[in-house]
N, C-alpha and C positions, 0 to 999 in steps of 0.2 A: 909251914902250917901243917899240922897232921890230920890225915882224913877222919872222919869220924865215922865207927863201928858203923857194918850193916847189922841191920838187925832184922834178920830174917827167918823163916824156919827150915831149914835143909829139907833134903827133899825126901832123905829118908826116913826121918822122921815126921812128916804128915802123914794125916791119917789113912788107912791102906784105902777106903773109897779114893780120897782126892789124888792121890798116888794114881791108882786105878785110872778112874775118870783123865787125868792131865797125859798122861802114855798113849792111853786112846786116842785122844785128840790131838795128838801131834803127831801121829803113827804116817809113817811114808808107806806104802803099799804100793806096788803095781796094778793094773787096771781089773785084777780079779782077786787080790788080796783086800783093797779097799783103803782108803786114807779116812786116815780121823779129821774133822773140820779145819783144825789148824796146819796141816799138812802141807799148805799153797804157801803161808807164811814164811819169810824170810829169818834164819836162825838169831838175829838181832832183836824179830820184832818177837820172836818165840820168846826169848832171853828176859825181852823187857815183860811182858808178861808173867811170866813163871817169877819173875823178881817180885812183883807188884802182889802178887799172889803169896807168897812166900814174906813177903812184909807182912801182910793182912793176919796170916795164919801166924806168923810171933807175935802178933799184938794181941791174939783171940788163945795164943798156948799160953800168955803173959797176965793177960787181964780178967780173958773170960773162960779159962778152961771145961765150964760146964755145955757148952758152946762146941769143944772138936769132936765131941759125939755123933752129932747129928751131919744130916745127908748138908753136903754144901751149899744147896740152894736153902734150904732148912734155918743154917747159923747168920744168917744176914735180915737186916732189915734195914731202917730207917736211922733208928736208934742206934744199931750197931756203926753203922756206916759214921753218925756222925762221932760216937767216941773213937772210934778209926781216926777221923781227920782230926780230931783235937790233941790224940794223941800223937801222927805224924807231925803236926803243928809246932810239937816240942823241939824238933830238930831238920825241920827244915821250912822253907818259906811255902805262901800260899799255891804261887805258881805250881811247884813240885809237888805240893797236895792234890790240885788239880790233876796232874799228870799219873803220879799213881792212882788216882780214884779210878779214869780213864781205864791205866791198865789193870786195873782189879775189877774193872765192870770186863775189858774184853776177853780177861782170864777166864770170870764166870759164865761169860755165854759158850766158850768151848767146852768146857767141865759140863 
């Protein structure tokens, strides 16, 4: 059986804020360089993040372009969220919608 396409947005292609903002927060630093929030995180659970994040932004470069203008916290709400899951729903089950949702909320608290 053949896996089915991620569909995500690379990372050089987001927008230079969330670029910005995601580098910060994962930044390793020494005790006087300083670590971005996500720094304590294990490179799996960095990984699962930045994927779930990276879903989020092709479904919002796909459907809502007027949308990757704005500051990150900005292009979300309620409504966005749940065209998100209906459209994750297309290709995979609800569990896994769960799961991304998860890692698209812990994306957004580091950004």
């Amino acid at each position: 059986m053949a896996r089915k396409p991620r569909i995500y947005l690379p990372f050089d292609s987001w927008p230079a804020e969330d670029q910005a903002r995601w580098q910060a927060a994962v930044k390793v630093g020494d005790r006087f360089d300083g670590s971005g929030p996500g720094s304590h995180l294990a490179e799996a659970t960095r990984r699962n993040l930045w994927i779930s994040y990276a879903r989020f932004l092709g479904f919002i470069s796909a459907n809502r372009q007027d949308l990757l203008g704005l500051r990150p916290d900005a292009r979300i709400d309620r409504l966005i969220v749940a065209e998100y899951a209906a459209w994750r729903r297309r290709s995979c089950g609800d569990a896994m919608v769960a799961v991304d949702l998860d890692g698209l909320r812990g994306a957004l608290r580091l950004i």
